[in-house]
Residue frames relative to the residue before (quaternion, step in Angstrom):
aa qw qx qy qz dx dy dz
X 1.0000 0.0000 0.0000 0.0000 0.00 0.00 0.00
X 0.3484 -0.7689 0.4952 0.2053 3.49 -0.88 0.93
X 0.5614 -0.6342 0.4449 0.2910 3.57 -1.10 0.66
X 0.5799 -0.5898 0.2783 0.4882 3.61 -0.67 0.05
X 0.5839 0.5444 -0.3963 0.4535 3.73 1.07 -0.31
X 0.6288 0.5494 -0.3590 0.4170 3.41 0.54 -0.95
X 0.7223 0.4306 -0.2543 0.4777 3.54 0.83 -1.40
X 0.3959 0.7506 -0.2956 0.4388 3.64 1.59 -0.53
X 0.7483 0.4134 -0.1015 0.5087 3.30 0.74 -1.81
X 0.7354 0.4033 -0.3464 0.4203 3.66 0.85 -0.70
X 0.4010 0.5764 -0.4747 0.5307 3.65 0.96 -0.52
X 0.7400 0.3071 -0.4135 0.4325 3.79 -0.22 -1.28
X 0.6334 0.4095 -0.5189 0.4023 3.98 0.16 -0.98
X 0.5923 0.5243 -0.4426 0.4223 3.96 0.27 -0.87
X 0.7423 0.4702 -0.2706 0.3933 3.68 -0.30 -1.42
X 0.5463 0.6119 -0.2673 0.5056 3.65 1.26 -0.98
X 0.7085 0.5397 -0.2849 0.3544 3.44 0.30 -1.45
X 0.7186 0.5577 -0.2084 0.3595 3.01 0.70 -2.38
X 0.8702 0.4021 -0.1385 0.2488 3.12 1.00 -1.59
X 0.6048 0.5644 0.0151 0.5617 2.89 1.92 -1.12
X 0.2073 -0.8242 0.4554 0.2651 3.46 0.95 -0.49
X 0.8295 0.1700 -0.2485 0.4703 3.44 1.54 0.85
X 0.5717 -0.5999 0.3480 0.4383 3.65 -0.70 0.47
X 0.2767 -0.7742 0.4619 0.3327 3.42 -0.93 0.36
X 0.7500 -0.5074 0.3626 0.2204 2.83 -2.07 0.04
X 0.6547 -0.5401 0.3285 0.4144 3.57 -0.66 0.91
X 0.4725 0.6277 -0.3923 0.4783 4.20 1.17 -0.68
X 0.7709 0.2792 -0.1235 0.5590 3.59 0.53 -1.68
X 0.5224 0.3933 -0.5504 0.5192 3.84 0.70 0.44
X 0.6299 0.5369 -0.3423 0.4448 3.57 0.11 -0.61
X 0.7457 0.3928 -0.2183 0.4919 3.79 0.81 -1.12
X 0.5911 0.5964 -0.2622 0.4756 3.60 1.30 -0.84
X 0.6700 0.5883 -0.1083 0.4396 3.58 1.54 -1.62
X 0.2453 -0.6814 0.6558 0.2130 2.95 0.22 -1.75
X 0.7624 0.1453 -0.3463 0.5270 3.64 0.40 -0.65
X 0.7325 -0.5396 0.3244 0.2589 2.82 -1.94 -0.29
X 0.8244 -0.3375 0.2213 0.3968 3.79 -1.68 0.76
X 0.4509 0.5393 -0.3677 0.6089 4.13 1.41 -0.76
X 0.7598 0.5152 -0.3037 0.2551 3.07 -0.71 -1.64
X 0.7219 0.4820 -0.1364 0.4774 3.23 0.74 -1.82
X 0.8672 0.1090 -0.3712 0.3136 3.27 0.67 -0.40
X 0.3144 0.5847 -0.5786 0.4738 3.48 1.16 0.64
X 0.6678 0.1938 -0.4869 0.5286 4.13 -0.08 -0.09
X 0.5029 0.4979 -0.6219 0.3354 4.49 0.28 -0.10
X 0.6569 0.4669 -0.3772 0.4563 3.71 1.04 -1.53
X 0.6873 0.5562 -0.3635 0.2935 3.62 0.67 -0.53
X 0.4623 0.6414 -0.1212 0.6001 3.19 1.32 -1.13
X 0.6997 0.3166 -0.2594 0.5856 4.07 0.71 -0.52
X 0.4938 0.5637 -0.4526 0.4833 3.80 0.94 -0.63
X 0.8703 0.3044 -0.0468 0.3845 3.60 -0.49 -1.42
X 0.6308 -0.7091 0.2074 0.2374 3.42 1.56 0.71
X 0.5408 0.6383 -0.4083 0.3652 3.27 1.44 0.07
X 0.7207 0.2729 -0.2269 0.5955 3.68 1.21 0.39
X 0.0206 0.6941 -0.6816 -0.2308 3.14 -1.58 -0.52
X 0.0049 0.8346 -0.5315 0.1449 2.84 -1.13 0.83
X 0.1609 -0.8894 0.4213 -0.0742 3.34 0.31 1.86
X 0.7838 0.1585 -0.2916 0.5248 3.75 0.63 -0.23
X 0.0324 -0.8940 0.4429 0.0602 3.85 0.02 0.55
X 0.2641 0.6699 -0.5801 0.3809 2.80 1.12 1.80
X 0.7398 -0.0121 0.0152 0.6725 3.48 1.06 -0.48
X 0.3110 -0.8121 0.4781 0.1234 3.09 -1.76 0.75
X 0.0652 0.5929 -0.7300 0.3336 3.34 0.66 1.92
X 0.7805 0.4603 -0.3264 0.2692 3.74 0.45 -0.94
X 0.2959 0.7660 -0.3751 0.4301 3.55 1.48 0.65
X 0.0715 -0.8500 0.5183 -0.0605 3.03 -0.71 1.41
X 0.2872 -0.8247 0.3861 0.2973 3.79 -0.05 0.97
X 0.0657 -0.8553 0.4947 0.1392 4.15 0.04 0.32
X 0.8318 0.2272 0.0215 0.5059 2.88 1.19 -0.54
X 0.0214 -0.9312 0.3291 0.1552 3.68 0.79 1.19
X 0.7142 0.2159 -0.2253 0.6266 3.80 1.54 0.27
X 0.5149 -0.5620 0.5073 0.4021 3.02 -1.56 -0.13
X 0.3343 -0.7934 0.4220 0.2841 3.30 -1.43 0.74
X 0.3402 -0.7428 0.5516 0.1679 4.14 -0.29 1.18
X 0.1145 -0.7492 0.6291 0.1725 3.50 -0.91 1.09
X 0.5624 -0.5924 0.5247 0.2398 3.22 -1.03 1.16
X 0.6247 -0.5809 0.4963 0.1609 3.26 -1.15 0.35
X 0.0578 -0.8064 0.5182 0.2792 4.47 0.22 -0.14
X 0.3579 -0.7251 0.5775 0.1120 3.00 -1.05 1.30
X 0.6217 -0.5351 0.5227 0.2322 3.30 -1.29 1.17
X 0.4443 -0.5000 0.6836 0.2920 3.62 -1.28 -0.12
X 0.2242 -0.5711 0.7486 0.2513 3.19 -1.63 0.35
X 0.7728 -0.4059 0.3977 0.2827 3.09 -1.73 1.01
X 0.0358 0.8679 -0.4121 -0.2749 4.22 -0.37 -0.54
X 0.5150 0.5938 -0.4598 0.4132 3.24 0.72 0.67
X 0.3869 0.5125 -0.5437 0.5404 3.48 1.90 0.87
X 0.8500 0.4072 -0.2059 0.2633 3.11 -0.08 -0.87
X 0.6242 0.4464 -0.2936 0.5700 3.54 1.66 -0.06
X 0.4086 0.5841 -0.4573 0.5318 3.68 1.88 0.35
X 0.6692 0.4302 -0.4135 0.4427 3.90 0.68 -0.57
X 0.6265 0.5004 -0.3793 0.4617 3.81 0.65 -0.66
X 0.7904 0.4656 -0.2004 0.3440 3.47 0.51 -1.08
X 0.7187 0.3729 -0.1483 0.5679 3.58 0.99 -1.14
X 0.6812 0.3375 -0.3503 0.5471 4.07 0.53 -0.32
């Protein structure tokens, strides 16, 4: 599960792409972010761990590939409800 920066940073690389037609530069991650040029890229190296990038030359990040534009939330599995409650309201009222 990603933290809120990390997911923070991918939203911006998405929204960039779609809109921009490219990923941005580490200046406008920093201005977009707030923190600092470290930070940002310890959550990119993170962000490459858990597969939601790739990212093969990490001298610069034109070479950033997006694989994965959210995070995926497993739902939870919902029990069944018993049914011979619920065919007692049709039948008896």
């Amino acid at each position: 599960m990603l933290n809120d920066f990390e997911r923070k940073i991918l939203r911006i690389m998405v929204n960039y792409a779609g809109q921009r037609r490219r990923l941005p530069r580490m200046d406008e991650l920093e201005n977009k972010t707030g923190r600092s040029k470290a930070f940002i890229y310890e959550s990119l190296l993170e962000l490459e761990r858990t597969g939601h990038i790739s990212w093969d030359n990490q001298s610069t990040l034109e070479g950033i590939q997006i694989l994965q534009a959210w995070e995926q939330v497993q739902q939870p599995i919902r029990k069944s409800q018993p049914s011979g409650d619920s065919i007692k309201y049709f039948t008896d009222y």
